[in-house]
C-alpha positions as CSV (number, residue, x, y, z in Angstrom):
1,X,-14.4,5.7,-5.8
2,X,-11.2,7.3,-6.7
3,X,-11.5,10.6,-9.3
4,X,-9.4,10.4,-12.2
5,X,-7.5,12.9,-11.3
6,X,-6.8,11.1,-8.2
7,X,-5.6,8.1,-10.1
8,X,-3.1,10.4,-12.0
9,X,-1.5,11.2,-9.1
10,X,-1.4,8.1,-8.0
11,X,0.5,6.1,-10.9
12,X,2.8,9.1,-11.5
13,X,3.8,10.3,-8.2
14,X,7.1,9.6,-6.5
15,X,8.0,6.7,-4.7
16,X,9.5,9.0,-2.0
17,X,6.6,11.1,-1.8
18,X,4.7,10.4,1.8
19,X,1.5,11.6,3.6
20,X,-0.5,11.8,6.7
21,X,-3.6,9.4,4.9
22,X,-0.8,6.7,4.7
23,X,-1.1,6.4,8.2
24,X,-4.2,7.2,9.4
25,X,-7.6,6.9,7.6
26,X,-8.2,10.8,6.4
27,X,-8.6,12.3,3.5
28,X,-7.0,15.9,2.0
29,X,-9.3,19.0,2.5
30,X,-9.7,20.1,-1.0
31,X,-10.5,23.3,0.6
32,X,-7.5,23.6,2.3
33,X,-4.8,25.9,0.8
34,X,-1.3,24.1,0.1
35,X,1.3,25.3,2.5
36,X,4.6,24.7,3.9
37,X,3.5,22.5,6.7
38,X,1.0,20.3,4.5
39,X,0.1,16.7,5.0
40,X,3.0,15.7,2.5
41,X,6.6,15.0,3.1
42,X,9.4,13.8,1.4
43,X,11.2,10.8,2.5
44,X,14.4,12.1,1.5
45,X,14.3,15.1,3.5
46,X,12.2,13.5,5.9
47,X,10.3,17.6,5.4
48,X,7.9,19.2,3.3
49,X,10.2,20.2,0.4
50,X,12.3,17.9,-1.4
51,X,16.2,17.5,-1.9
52,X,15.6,19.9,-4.7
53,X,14.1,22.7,-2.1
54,X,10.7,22.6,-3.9
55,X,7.7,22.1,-1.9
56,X,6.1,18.4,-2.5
57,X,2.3,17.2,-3.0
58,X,1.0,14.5,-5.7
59,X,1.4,16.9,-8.7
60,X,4.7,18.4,-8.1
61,X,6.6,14.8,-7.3
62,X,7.2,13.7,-10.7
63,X,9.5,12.6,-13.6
64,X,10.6,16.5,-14.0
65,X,12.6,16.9,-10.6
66,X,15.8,15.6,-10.5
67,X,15.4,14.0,-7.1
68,X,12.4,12.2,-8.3
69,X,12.0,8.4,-7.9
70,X,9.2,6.3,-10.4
71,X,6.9,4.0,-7.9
């Protein structure tokens, strides 16, 4: 069952914002340290940091980015 901070993230994140779980059945380490090369990209920049040059994930992809995109 899906936390509720989980389902935060997931009504309010970016319709560009992608990541590796899409794709393949694996969940995010909540032990592992956000970085650079993370399991999120932005479909946009097709990289880990958006148009913007901030770094992406399912907190920081919303409505107060200027590249962001509602789902």
């Amino acid at each position: 069952m899906e936390s509720l901070r989980q389902q935060k993230a997931s009504m309010n994140r970016c319709e560009k914002l992608r990541w590796k779980g899409m794709f393949i059945e694996a969940d995010r380490d909540p032990n592992s340290p956000p970085g650079i090369h993370g399991p999120f990209w932005c479909q946009h920049t097709y990289k880990p940091f958006g148009p913007d040059g901030q770094v992406v994930d399912e907190f920081e992809c919303c409505a107060v980015r200027s590249c962001y995109e509602q789902l």
